[in-house]
N, C-alpha and C positions, 0 to 999 in steps of 0.2 A: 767285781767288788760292789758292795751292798751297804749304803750310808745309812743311818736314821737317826733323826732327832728327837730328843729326848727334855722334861721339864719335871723338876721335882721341887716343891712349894719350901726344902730348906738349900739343897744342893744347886739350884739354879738349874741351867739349859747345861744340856752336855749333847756330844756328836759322839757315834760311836760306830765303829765296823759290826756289819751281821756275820756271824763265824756259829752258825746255829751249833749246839742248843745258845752259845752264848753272844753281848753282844760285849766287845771291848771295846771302852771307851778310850777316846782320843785325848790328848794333853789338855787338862781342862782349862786352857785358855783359849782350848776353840770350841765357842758355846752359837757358832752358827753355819752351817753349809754355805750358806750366802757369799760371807764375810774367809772365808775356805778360798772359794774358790776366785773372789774375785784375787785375792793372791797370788795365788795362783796361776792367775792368768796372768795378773798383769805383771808379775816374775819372772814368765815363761819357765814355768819350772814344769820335771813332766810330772803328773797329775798324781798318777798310781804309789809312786815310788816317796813322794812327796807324804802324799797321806798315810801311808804304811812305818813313816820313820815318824809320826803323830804319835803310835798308837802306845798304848802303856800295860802296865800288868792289869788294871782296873777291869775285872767284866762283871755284868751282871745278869741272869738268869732271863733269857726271853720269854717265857713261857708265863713268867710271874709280870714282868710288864706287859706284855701281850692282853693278859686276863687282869691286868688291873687291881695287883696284890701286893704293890710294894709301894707305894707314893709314888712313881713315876708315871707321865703321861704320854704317851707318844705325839708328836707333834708332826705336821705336815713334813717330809723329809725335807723342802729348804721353801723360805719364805724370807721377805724383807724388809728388812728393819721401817722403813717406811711403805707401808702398803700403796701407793699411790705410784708407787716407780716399780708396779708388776702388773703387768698386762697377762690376763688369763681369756683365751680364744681358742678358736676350734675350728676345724675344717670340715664342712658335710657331704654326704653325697659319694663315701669314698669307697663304700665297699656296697655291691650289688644290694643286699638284705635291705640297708638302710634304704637306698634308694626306691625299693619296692613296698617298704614299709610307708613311707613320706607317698609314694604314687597312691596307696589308698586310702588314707588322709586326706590326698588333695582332690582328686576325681571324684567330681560332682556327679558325672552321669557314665555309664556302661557304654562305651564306644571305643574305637580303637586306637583314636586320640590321645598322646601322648603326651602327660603332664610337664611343665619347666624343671619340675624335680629328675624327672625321666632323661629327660634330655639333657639336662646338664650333668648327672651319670654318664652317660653316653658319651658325651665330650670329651670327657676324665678317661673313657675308654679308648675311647679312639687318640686323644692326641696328649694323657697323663703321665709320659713314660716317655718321652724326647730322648735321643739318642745325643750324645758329645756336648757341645755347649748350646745346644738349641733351648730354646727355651720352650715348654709344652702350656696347654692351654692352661686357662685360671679356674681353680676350683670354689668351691662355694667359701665364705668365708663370716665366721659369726665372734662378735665381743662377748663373752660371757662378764666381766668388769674385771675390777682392781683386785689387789691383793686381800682386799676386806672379804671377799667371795672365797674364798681357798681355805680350804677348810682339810683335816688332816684322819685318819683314822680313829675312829669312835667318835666321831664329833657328828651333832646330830644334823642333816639338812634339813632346811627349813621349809614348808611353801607356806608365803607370805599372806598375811589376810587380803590383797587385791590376787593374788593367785589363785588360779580356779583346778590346778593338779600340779602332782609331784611326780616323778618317776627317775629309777635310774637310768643310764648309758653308760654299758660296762667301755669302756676305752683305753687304747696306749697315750702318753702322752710326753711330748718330747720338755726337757726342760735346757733352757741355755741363758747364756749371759752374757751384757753387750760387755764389751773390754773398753779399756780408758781411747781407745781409738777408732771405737763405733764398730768394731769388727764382733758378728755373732757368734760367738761358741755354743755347740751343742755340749752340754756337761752328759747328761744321760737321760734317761725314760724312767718314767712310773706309773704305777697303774692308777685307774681315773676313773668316778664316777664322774659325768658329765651329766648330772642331775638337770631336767629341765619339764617345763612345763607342756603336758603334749595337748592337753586338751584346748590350751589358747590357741596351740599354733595349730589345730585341727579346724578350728572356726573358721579362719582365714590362713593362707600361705604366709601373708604381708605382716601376720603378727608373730612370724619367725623370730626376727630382733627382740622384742619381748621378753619371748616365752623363753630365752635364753639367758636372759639377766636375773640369775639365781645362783646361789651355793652350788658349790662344787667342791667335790676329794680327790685328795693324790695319795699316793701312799702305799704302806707304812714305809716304804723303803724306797733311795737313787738307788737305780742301779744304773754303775756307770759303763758296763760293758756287756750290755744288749743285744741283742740280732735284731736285725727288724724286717725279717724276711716272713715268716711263717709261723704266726706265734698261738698255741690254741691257748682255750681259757676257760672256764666256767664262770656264769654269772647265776646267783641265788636270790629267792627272796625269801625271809622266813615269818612267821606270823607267829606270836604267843609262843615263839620254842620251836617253833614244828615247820618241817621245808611245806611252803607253800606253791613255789614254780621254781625252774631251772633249766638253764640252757646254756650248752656246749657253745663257745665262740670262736671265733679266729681271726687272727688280723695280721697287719703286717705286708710289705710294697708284695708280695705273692698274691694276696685276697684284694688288693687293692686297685682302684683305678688310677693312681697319680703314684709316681716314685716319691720316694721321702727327699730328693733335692729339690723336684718340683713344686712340692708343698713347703718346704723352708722357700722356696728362691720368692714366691707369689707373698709369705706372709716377709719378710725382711727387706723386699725389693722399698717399703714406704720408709722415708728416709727418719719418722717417727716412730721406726719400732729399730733405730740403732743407735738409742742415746745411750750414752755410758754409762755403766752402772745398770741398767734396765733389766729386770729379769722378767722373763716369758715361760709362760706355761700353756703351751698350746695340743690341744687335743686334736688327735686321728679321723674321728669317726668309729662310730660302730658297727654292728653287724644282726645286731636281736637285743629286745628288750622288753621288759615284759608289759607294758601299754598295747604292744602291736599282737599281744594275741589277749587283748579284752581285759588285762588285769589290773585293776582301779588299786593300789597304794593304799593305807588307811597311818594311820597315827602309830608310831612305833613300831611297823614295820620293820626289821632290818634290809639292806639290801648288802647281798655278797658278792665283791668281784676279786678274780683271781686268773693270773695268765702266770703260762711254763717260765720256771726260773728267772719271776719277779718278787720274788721272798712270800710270805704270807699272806692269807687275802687282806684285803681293805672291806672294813666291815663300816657301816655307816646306816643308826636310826633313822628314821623320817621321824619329822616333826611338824603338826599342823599349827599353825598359828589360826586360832577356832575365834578371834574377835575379829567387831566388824571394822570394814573397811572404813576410814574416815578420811576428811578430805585433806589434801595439803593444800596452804597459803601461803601464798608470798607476799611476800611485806613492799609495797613500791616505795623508791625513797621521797621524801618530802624538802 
């Protein structure tokens, strides 16, 4: 099942099932995935059967909101009402690619010495994947911010005027919900640009935190009954219309150094990511993108990401913010 949300400047927010070509909206007094499922949860109702007795005669043509021909927007498939109580994060280092992309980054000189990036890959390899209730080593782990950073299909990324690059990170990314009793639910996956700046974090390793506090997409669609075993995908960039670069991806605990319980158990285990009500958007890792093979992003760019039966791509402009940097003040009190 295949959720998305939807925003039309007379009809308001609506939720509605992907039943391609159409989507049928749900009972229009559920105008949020959020507010859905925390219901849901804390009902203990089951999910599937729940949402499906939602649904109504209502559909509307995807194709025409897809392309942006009918008043309707697509909006990130679930986000909350207060942006300050969603935590958006990411795990690095999980799939081979990445970590040998980050190795020539970081490697200053030609020797056999093996970067922190390198090694902490390795770690993921050797001890990612714990068998019964053991617990496996801790993988890398990055704050991308709040809910104000989550940004949803068509919506353009920014790099900010102190930002010195832009670029995609085609990614999966799990989405879950704390319940009234601090316990995490995984609701389901979406696909994810994990937009970030690569030329900071090329300068220096230590300006990784950084270069990761930017805009980011999910989208257009939860889907709430995923595999996360072996998932390919196509990532795009296009220029003035025209495919500029492209590459095949794949991801999922098959391509991965860490199993998906070992990466939930490392980011949930802090007793600040199981407040109630709290929703998490936390990203995979990748596997290629298009910085690591010399391609500098410009102003309008599109970037295309798209993985096997996660509904349509997630298409998303780049945006420069071309003024200059100015300083921030803080006011001491008197």
């Amino acid at each position: 099942m295949r959720l998305i949300q939807l925003t039309h400047s007379t009809y308001g927010r609506r939720v509605g099932i992907v039943e391609e070509p159409k989507i049928v909206l749900l009972n229009k007094t559920i105008t949020s995935t959020y507010a859905l499922f925390n219901d849901i949860i804390n009902s203990k109702q089951p999910h599937l059967s729940t949402i499906n007795a939602l649904k109504t005669n209502e559909s509307l043509s995807y194709d025409e909101i897809y392309q942006s021909r009918n008043g309707f927007k697509i909006l990130a498939p679930i986000d909350c009402p207060d942006p300050m109580h969603c935590v958006v994060s990411g795990t690095g280092l999980t799939h081979k690619a990445s970590a040998e992309n980050r190795e020539k980054m970081n490697q200053q000189q030609k020797d056999a010495t093996l970067t922190d990036s390198m090694k902490m890959y390795l770690m993921g390899e050797e001890g990612g994947k714990p068998e019964g209730n053991n617990i496996g080593v801790q993988p890398e782990w990055f704050y991308k911010g709040s809910g104000l950073n989550l940004k949803g299909h068509g919506d353009p990324l920014q790099v900010p005027n102190y930002g010195n690059d832009g670029g995609e990170e085609p990614e999966f990314a799990g989405v879950y919900l704390i319940s009234a009793k601090g316990i995490p639910h995984r609701i389901g996956f979406v696909q994810g640009n994990e937009f970030s700046d690569h030329v900071m974090e090329k300068k220096n390793y230590l300006y990784l935190a950084p270069s990761k506090l930017r805009m980011c997409s999910v989208g257009p669609e939860l889907v709430l009954d995923a595999e996360f075993n072996s998932i390919p995908g196509t990532v795009k960039i296009f220029r003035q219309g025209n495919e500029l670069w492209s590459k095949d991806i794949k991801t999922g605990e098959a391509v991965m150094a860490h199993s998906l319980a070992n990466l939930e158990h490392h980011h949930f285990k802090y007793d600040q990511h199981r407040i109630p009500g709290q929703l998490h958007v936390h990203y995979f890792g990748t596997g290629a993108f298009s910085f690591g093979e010399n391609i500098k992003l410009e102003d309008g760019d599109e970037m295309s990401i798209s993985f096997q039966n996660m509904g349509r791509p997630l298409v998303n402009p780049l945006k420069v913010d071309g003024a200059k940097e100015t300083l921030v003040r803080v006011n001491a009190l008197k």
